[in-house]
C-alpha positions in Angstrom: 92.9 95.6 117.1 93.6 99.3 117.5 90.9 101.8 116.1 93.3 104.9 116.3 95.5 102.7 113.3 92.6 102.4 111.1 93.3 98.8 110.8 90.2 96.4 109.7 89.4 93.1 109.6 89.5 93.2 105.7 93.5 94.8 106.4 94.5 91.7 108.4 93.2 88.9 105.8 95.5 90.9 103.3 98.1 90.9 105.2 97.7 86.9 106.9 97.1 86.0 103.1 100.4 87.3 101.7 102.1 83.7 101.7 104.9 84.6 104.5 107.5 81.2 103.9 108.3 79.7 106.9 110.9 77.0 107.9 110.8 74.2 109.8 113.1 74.6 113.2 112.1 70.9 114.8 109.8 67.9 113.5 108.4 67.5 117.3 106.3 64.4 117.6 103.5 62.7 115.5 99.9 61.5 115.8 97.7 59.4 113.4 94.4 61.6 112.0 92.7 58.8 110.6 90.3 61.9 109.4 93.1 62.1 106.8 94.3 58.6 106.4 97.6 59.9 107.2 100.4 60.9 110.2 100.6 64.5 111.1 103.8 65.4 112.4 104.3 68.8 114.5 106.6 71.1 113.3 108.1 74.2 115.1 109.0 76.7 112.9 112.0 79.2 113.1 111.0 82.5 114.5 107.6 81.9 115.9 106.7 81.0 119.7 106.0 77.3 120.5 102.5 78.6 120.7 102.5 79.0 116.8 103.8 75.1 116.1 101.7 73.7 113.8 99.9 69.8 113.2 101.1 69.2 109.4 100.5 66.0 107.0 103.2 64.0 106.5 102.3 63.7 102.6 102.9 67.3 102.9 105.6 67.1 104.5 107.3 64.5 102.2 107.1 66.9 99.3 108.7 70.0 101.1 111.0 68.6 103.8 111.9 65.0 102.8 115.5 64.7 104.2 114.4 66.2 107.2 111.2 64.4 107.7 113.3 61.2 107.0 115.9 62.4 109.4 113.3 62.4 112.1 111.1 58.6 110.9 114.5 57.1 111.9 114.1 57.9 115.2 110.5 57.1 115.7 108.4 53.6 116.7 108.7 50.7 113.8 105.3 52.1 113.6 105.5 55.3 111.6 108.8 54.2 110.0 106.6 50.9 108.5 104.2 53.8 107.3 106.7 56.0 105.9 108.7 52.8 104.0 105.4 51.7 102.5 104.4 54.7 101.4 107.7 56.3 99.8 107.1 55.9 96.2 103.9 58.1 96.9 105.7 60.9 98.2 108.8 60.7 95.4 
């Protein structure tokens, strides 16, 4: 942080908080979190470094990205694909 700018900590949460929409570049690879009961799926998003790719839910995925994410089950292990069949109507 630079002093001479006057910028504070309080500045930056203002600014981080201002609900910047991203989009999705790639659907990467995916883990289980059975923290969450759920697949996580990492996303790269358009614009940002691979640095700034982020672990997401896939039940939070389904809502935003479904075509996408679907796109990308295909091509997994039977699996997540098993997962994401069973659990469709959840995420309609």
């Amino acid at each position: 942080m630079d002093s001479s700018l006057d910028v504070t900590e309080e500045t930056l949460e203002h600014v981080a908080a201002q609900g910047i929409i991203l989009a999705i570049s790639k659907l990467k690879k995916h883990r289980w979190n059975a923290s969450i009961n759920d697949y996580e799926i990492l996303a790269g998003w358009k614009g940002l470094e691979f640095l700034e790719d982020s672990w997401e839910p896939l039940s939070s995925l389904a809502k935003q990205v479904r075509v996408l994410l679907d796109q990308y089950i295909q091509k997994q292990d039977a699996k997540v694909r098993t997962y994401w069949e069973d659990h469709l109507s959840k995420f309609q």
